[in-house]
C-alpha positions, -999 to +999 in steps of 0.1 A: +350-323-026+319-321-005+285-325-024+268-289-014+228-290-021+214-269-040+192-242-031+154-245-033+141-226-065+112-212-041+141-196-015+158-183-043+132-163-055+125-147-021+162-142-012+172-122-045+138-102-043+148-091-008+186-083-017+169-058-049+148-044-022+181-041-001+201-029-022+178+005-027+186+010+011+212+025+032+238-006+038+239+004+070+199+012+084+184-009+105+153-024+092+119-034+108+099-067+091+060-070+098+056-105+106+022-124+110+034-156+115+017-166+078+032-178+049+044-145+034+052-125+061+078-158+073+097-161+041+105-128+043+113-124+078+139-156+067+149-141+032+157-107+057+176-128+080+195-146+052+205-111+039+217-092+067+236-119+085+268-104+089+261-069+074+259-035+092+223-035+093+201-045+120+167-060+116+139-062+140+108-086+133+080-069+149+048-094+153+015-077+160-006-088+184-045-075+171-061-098+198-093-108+172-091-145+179-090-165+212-056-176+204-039-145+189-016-142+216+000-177+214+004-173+172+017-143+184+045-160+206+052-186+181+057-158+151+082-142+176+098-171+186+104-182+147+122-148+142+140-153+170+153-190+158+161-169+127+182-147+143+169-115+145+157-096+175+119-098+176+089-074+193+053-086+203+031-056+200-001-060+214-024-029+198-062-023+201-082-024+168-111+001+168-135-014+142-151+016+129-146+019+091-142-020+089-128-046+111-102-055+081-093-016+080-092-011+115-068-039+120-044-027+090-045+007+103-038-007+140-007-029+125+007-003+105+008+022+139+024-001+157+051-011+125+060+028+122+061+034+163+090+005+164+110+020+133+108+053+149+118+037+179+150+020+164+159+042+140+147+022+111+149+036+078+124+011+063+097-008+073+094-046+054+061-060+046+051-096+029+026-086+002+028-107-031+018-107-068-016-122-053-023-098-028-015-066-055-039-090-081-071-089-054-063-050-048-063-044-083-098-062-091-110-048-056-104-009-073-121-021-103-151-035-093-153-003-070-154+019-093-123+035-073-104+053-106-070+051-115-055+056-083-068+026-067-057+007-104-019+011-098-023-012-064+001-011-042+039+003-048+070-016-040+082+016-021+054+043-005+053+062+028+045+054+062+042+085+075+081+095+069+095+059+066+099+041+038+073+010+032+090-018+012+074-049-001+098-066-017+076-093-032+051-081-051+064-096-080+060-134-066+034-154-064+019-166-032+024-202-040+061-193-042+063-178-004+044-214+008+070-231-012+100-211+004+088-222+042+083-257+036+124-259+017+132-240+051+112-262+076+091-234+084+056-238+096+036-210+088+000-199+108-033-199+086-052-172+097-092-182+100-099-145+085-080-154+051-108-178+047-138-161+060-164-147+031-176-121+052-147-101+036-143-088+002-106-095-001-111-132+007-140-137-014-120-124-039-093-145-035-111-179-025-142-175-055-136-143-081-100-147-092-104-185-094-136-184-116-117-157-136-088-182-142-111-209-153-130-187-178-108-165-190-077-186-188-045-187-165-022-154-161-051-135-152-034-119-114-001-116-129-021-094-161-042-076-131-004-072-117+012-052-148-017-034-151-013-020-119+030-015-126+018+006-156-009+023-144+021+036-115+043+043-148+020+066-164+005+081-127+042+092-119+045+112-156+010+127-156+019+134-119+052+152-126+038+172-153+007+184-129+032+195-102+051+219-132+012+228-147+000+238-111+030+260-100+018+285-132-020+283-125-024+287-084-025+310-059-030+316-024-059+331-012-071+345+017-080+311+041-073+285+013-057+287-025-073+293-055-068+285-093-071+301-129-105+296-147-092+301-179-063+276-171-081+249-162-106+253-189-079+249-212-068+215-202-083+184-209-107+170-188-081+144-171-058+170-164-078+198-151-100+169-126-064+155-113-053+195-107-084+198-086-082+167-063-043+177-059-051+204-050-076+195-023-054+168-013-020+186-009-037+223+007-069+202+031-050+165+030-088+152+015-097+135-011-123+135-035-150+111-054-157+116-090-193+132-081-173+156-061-146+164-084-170+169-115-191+193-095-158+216-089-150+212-126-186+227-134-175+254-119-153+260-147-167+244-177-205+248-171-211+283-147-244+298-144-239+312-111-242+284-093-228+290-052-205+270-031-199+235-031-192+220-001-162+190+004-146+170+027-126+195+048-131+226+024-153+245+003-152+256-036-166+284-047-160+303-083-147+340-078-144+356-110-120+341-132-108+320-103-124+287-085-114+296-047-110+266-020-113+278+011-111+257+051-143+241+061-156+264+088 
C-alpha cells in the first residue's frame, strides 16, 4: 500500500479553522475571499479552495488593487493568478483610496467597498478575510493605548457586518507564523507589503517594536493574553448588551424630531449602564458615536443638573426636559 505523506501541521491548522468557519454558513452560498497576495490572506484563499472543492458553494478571490506603490498592479496580477492556480475564479478590483482620515483607513475603507460590491454582485453570503491572532493582538494594544474603552478592547469578531453581509475571519485564533508556515508546505510565495514594515504607522510599529519589547520583558504569551482579553471582553459586551436592549425598551420614548429617556431611570442605574444606554441610544436613533467627554457631559444631565442648556453631539443634540434627557436631529 502506497506511502501517503502526511499533512503539514501548519495546513492543518488553517484548513480546520476555515471548515469551523464553514460550517456556520449556508452549505450552499457562494463565498467571496479578500486576497492581498500576503501571507495570510494566501493560506486562506488555499485553506477556501481546499474546502469547497467539490461542494455546492462557489468562491470568488477578489484581489484589490489600491494603486499606493509603483508595482501594485503586477502583485495584483500575481495574487489573482495564485487564486486562479488554486482553482477558484478570481477578480482584480482596482479602487481609489481617498486619504483623508488616514492613508491606512482610507485604504481599509476602499478594500472593504470593493469586498462588499463583488458579494453583492455574486450573491455571496459571506465575505472571507485573513486576520490572525497577531493582527487581533496589535488591535487590542492599539484600543488600549488609545484610551478607546471597552469597545475598541474586544478587537475584532470572528463574524461582524459588512453592511448586510456577513464578515468572517476564520483565523483569529492562529498565529501569523502559522499562516507563513502553511504557504511555504504548499509552495506558495506570498508578497511582503513595504507598508507592513514602514514606522510611519502605528499598527506596524506596534508590531515590528511594542509587542516584541513586551515579549522580552514581560515574557512570551503576551498577544495570545491581549487575544482572550479581547474574546472575553466580546463575552461580557454581548450580555451587558442584551440586558441594555430589554432596560432601554421600559425607559425610552419618541419625541417630537429625536427620542428621549427617563431621568429617574437612568439615574437609577449604575454609571456603566446608564453611559452605555446613552451612546446606544445616540448610535442606534443618529448612527454616531460618542467619546467619554461627550458621554459624561449627557450623563450630567442626569446626575448633576443645575440648569445647564443643550449639549451639542455629533449628528444630534441633548438637552434635559423635565424628568426626561431629549436627543433631538442636529439642525
Amino acid at each position: 500500500m502506497p506511502h501517503r505523506p502526511s499533512l503539514d501541521p501548519a495546513v492543518a491548522d488553517v484548513r480546520r479553522a476555515v471548515r469551523g468557519a464553514l460550517a456556520r454558513l449556508a452549505a450552499d452560498a457562494p463565498l467571496v475571499v479578500g486576497l492581498s497576495g500576503g501571507a495570510d490572506s494566501l493560506a486562506l484563499t488555499a485553506a477556501v479552495a481546499f474546502e469547497t472543492r467539490g461542494a455546492d458553494a462557489s468562491a470568488t478571490a477578489v484581489v484589490v488593487d489600491h494603486g499606493l506603490q509603483e508595482t501594485s498592479a503586477e502583485v495584483a496580477r500575481g495574487a489573482a493568478a495564485a487564486a486562479s492556480s488554486l482553482g477558484l475564479a478570481a477578480r482584480l478590483v482596482e479602487v481609489d483610496v481617498d486619504g483623508g482620515g488616514g492613508l491606512e483607513a482610507a485604504a481599509r475603507d476602499a478594500r472593504y467597498r470593493a469586498l462588499r460590491a463583488v458579494a453583492r454582485e455574486t450573491g455571496a453570503a459571506a465575505v472571507l478575510v485573513g486576520h490572525t491572532l497577531d493582527d487581533q493582538a496589535e488591535t487590542v494594544l492599539l484600543g488600549l493605548a488609545r484610551g478607546s474603552g471597552a469597545a475598541s478592547l474586544q478587537g475584532m469578531s470572528p463574524v461582524s457586518d459588512l453592511d448586510g453581509v456577513a464578515l468572517v475571519r476564520p483565523l483569529l485564533a492562529l498565529r501569523r507564523s502559522t499562516t507563513r508556515a502553511a504557504c511555504a508546505a504548499e509552495g506558495l510565495e506570498p508578497w511582503d507589503d513595504p507598508h507592513n514594515d514602514d514606522p510611519r504607522f502605528a499598527r506596524v510599529r506596534t508590531r515590528n517594536t511594542v509587542l516584541p519589547m513586551l515579549e522580552r520583558e514581560l515574557g512570551p504569551g503576551v498577544a495570545e493574553a491581549l487575544a482572550r482579553t479581547a474574546e472575553q471582553m466580546r463575552e461580557d459586551a454581548e450580555a451587558f448588551d442584551e440586558m441594555i436592549e430589554e432596560t432601554i425598551e421600559d425607559i425610552v420614548e419618541h419625541a417630537e424630531a429625536g427620542i428621549s429617556v427617563s431621568v429617574p431611570a437612568l439615574a437609577a442605574n449604575p454609571a456603566a449602564v446608564r453611559h452605555r444606554i446613552i451612546r446606544l441610544v445616540v448610535s442606534s436613533e443618529f448612527g454616531a458615536s460618542l467619546t467619554r467627554v461627550q458621554t459624561l457631559e449627557v450623563a450630567r444631565l442626569v446626575t448633576d443638573w443645575s440648569g445647564q442648556g443643550p449639549i451639542d453631539l455629533p449628528a444630534c443634540r441633548a438637552r434635559r426636559v423635565g424628568a426626561r434627557v431629549e436627543f433631538t436631529a442636529a439642525s
